[in-house]
Phi, psi and omega in degrees: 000120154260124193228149193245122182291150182203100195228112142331103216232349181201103191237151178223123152227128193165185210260157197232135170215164184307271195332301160305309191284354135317320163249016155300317177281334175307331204270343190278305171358279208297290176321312167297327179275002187239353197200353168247114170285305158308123177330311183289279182331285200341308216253007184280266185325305189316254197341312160316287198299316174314303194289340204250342171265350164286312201287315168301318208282293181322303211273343172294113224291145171307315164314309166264021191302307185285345159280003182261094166262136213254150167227133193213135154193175205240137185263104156267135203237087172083230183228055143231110191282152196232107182252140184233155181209145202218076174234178188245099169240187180293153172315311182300344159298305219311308179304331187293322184295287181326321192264336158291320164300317183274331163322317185271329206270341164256027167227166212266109201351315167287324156302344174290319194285312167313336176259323185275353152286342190253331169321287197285344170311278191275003187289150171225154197249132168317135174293292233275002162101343182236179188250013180069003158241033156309327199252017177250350202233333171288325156321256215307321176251016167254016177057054203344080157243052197264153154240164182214179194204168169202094178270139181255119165269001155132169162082350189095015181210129183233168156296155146239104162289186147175094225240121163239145198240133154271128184257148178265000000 
């Protein structure tokens, strides 16, 4: 029989400005240094959670600001924690995202590291502040073990899920 225990150990909903997500990250901190035991993973997930919650707060259209209410929480599913992040951008994003993610999604710890070295190399930074290796670097230290979604919620406008998993 398999049966998969599935429990919410860390949830966020709500509209993200520099003051929540400073202390969203303080509340991830805490949690993670309080509730993971292994080193590595602490500072993995920490690391995971900071960039994907940055990449929204950077990314996020001015336009949909007041329909993003961002949803990010941390899962344990069996003995894998699961951080999941949830915001609303246009559909039409939706394509640029779907070809870096899957560009990032067949390739092998070492083509991650190779890219995020030929990334930061050649990069030039974004009026929004990046450089095009948040999801390359979400890679890179989750030993890519990422998923990803696009719910079309109407209107010219999905979800962008994106759930990365840690095994204990």
């Amino acid at each position: 029989m398999n049966t998969t225990s599935n429990k919410v150990n860390f949830s966020f909903l709500g509209q993200m400005n520099p003051e929540v997500l400073e202390k969203l990250l303080v509340d991830v901190k805490s949690f993670v240094e309080n509730n993971i035991k292994k080193t590595a993973i602490k500072r993995r997930m920490y690391i995971v959670a900071v960039e994907a919650l940055e990449n929204i707060f950077r990314h996020t259209n001015d336009k949909l600001k007041k329909l993003n209410n961002i949803k990010f929480s941390i899962k344990l599913v069996d003995n894998t924690y699961v951080l999941e992040f949830v915001n609303v951008i246009f559909c039409k994003e939706s394509e640029e995202l779907k070809k870096i993610l899957c560009n990032i999604k067949d390739k092998s710890k070492g083509e991650i590291k190779e890219l995020y070295k030929a990334t930061i190399t050649k990069a030039q930074i974004t009026p929004k502040g990046g450089a095009g290796l948040g999801l390359i670097e979400i890679a890179k230290v989750s030993n890519n073990n990422i998923n990803y979604k696009f719910n079309n919620i109407g209107d010219d406008i999905c979800e962008f899920v994106l759930e990365v998993k840690f095994d204990l």
